[in-house]
C-alpha positions as CSV (number, residue, x, y, z in Angstrom):
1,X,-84.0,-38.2,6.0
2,X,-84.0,-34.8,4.3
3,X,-82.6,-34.5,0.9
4,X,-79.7,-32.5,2.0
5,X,-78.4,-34.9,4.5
6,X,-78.3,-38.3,2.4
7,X,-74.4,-39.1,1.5
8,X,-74.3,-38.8,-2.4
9,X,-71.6,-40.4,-3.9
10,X,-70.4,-39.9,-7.3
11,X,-68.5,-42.1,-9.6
12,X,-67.8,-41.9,-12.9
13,X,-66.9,-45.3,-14.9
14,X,-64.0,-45.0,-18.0
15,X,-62.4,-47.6,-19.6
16,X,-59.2,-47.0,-20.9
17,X,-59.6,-49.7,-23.9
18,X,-62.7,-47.9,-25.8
19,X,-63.0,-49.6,-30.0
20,X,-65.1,-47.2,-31.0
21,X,-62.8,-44.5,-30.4
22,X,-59.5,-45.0,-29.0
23,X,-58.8,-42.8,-25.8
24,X,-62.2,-41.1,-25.9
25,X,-62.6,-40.4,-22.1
26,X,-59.2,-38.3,-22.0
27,X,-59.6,-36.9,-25.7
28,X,-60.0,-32.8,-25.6
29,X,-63.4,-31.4,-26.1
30,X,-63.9,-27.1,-25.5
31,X,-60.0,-27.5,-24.4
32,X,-60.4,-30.3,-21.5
33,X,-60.3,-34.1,-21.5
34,X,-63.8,-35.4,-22.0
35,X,-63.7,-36.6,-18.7
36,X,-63.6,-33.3,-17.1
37,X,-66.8,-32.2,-18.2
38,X,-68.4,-34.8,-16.3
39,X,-65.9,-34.3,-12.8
40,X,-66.3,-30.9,-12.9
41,X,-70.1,-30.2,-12.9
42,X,-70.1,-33.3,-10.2
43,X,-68.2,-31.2,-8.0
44,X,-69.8,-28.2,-8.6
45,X,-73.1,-30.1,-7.3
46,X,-73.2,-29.5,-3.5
47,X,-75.3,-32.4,-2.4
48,X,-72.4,-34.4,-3.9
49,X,-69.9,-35.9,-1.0
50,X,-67.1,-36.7,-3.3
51,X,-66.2,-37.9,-7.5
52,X,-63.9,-41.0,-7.4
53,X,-63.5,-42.3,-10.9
54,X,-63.3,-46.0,-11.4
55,X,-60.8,-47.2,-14.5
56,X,-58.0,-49.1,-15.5
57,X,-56.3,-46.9,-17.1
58,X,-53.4,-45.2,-15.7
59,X,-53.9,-42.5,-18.6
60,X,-57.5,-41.4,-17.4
61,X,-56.7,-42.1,-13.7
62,X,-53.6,-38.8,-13.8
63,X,-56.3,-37.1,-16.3
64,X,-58.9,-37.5,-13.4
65,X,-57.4,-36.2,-10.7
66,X,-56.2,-32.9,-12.6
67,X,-59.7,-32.3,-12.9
68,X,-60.2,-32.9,-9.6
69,X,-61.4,-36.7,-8.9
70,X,-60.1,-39.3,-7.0
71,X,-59.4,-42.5,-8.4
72,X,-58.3,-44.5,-5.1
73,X,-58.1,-47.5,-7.2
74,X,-57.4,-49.2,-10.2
75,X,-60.3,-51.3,-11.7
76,X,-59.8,-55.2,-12.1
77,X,-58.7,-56.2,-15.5
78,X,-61.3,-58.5,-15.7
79,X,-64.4,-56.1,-14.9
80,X,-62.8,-53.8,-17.7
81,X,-62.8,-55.9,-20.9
82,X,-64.8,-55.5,-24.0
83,X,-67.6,-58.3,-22.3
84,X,-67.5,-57.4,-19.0
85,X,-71.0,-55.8,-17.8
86,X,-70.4,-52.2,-16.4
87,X,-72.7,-53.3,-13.7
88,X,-70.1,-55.6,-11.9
89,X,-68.2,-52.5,-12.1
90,X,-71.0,-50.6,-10.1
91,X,-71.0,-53.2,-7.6
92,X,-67.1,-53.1,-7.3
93,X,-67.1,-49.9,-6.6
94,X,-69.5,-49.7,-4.1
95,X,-67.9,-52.6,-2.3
96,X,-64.7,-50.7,-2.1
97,X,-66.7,-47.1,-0.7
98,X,-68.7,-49.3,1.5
99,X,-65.4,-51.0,3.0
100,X,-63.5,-48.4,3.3
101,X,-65.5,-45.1,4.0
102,X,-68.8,-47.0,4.8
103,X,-72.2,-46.7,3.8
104,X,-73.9,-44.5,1.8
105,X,-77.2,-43.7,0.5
106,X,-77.3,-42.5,-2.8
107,X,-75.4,-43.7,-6.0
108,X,-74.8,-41.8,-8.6
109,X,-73.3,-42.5,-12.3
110,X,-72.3,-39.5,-14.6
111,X,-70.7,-41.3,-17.6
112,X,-67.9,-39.3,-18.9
113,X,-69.4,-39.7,-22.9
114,X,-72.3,-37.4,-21.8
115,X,-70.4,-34.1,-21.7
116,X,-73.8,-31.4,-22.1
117,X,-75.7,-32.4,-19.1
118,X,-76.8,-29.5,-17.0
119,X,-76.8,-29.4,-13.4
120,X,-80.6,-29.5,-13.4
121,X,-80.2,-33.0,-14.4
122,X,-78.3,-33.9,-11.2
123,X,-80.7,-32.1,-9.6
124,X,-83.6,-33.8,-10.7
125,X,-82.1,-37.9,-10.8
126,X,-81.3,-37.1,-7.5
127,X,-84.6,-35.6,-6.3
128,X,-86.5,-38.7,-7.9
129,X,-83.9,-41.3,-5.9
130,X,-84.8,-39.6,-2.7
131,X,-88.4,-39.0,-2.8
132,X,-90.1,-42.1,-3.5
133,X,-89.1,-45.7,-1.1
134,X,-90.3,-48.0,-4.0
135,X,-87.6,-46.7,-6.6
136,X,-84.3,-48.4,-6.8
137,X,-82.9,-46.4,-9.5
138,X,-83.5,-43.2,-11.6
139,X,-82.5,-43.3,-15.4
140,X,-82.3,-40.0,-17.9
141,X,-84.6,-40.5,-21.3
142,X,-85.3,-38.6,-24.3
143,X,-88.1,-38.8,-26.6
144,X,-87.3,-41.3,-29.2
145,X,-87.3,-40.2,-32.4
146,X,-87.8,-44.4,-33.8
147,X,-90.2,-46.4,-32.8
148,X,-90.7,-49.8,-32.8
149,X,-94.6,-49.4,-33.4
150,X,-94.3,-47.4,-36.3
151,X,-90.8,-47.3,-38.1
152,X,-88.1,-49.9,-36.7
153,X,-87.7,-53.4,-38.5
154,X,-86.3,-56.5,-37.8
155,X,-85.7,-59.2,-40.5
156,X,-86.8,-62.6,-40.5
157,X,-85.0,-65.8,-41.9
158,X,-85.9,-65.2,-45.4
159,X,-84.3,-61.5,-45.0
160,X,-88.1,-59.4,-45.3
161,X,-88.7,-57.0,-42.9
162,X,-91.6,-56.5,-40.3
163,X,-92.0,-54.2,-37.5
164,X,-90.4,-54.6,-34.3
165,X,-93.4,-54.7,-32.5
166,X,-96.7,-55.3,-34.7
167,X,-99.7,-53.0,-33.9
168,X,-102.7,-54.6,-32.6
169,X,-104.6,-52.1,-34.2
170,X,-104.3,-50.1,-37.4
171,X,-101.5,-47.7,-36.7
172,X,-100.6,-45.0,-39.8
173,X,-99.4,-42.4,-37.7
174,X,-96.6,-42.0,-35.7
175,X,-98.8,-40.3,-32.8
176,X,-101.0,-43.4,-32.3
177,X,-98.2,-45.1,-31.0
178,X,-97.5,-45.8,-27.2
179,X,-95.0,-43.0,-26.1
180,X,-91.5,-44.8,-26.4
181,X,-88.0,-43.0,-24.8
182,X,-84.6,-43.6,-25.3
183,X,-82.4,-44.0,-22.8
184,X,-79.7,-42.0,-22.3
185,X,-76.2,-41.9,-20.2
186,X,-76.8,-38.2,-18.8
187,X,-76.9,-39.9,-15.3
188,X,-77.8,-42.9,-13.0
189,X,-79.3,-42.8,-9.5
190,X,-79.5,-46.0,-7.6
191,X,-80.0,-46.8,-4.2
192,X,-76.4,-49.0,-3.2
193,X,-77.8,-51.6,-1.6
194,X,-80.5,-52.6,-5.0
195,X,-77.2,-52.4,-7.0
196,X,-75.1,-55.0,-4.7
197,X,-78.2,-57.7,-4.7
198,X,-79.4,-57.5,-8.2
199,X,-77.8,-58.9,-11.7
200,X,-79.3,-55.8,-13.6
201,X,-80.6,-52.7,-13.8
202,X,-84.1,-53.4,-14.7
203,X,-84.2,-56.0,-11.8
204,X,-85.8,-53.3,-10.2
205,X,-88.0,-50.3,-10.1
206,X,-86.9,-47.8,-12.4
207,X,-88.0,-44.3,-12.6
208,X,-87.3,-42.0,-15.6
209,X,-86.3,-38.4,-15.8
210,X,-86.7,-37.0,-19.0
211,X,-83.7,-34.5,-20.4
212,X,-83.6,-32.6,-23.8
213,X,-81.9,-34.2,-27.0
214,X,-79.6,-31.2,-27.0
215,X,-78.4,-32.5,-23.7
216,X,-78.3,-35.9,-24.1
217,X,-75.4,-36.5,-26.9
218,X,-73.6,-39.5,-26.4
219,X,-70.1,-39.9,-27.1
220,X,-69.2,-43.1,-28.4
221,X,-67.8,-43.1,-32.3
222,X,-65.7,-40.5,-34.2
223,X,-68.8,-39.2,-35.8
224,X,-70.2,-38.4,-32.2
225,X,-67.2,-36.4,-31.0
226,X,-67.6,-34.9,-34.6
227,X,-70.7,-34.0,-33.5
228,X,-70.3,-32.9,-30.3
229,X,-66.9,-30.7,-31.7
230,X,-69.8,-29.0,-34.2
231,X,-72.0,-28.6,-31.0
232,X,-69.3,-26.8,-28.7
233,X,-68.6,-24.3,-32.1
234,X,-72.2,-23.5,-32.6
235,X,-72.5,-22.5,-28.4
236,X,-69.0,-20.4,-28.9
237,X,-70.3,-18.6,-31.8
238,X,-73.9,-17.9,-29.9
239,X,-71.9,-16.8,-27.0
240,X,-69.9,-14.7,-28.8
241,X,-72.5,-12.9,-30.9
């Protein structure tokens, strides 16, 4: 099946009970809900079908569909708690699509924290989902500027530190290392029916799309909307000059 003709569906997952920081999804970033930014370059994406954002919150849910989503339902309590795996979420939500619209062949997540993805992203998760059988999901990764070769500790029970992951060999640069990413929530590609039998993501095989740091910002503590706050100011200025 041609790329153009697989059913894409989008959802976008937002708890409304956030400790990091309180009512991040709906707070304003460049004058619109943080949620926004993610609903409104989904729907700008024409091999998308449609956005449905999944939450329990009736807060993002009216915030949602202003932008432009639907939110058909209201998550479960229980697969929006602090310890409930977002993954059981993902498989809720494709239940419902499945049962009530039917199958599909591409799923896509565009968490709302990730509010500087391009479309080129999209593009590209969704090109690597659809070209190759043997994947079951596509992932976005940066470089990593740690690694656990060279520069990350853990501490044993006496409280010294050693490397994550002890070199083999003699290591004293940062470049002899094995290339290690980060993974990042610019966007998720999965085929449905991998995400409905497996308990995990890395159940399966997972390919990687690699996206810029300046994209990849993720929104989960006041410092990071700080951040991202500094980010939007520095693009105003460069826009205007």
């Amino acid at each position: 099946m041609s790329k153009s003709k697989l059913r894409t569906i989008c959802f976008i997952f937002a708890r409304g009970g956030s400790k990091g920081l309180p009512g991040k999804n709906i707070r304003v970033l460049a004058g619109k809900p943080l949620i926004a930014h993610s609903i409104s370059l989904a729907l700008a994406c024409p091999r998308i079908e449609t956005v449905i954002v999944s939450t329990d919150d009736e807060a993002i849910a009216q915030e949602a569909r202003l932008a432009g989503a639907e939110v058909p339902f209201l998550r479960p309590a229980h697969l929006a708690s602090d310890t409930a795996p977002e993954w059981k979420a993902w498989q809720h939500a494709i239940e419902w699509f499945e049962q009530q619209r039917g199958k599909f062949d591409v799923f896509l997540s565009l968490p709302a924290t990730s509010p500087f993805r391009a479309m080129e992203d999209i593009e590209s998760c969704l090109d690597a989902i659809s070209t190759d059988e043997d994947t079951d999901a596509v992932i976005t990764v940066c470089d990593a500027q740690r690694s656990p070769y060279f520069n990350m500790v853990t501490l044993d029970d006496h409280g010294f530190a050693g490397l994550v992951i002890p070199p083999s060999g003699s290591i004293s640069r940062r470049q002899d290392t094995p290339a290690i990413y980060d993974i990042t929530t610019v966007a998720y590609a999965a085929k449905p029916p991998f995400v409905l039998r497996a308990s995990k993501l890395f159940d399966g095989k997972i390919r990687t799309v690699n996206i810029p740091a300046s994209r990849a910002l993720d929104i989960d503590t006041p410092f990071d909307f700080e951040l991202a706050e500094a980010i939007v100011h520095i693009h105003n200025q460069r826009s205007a000059d």
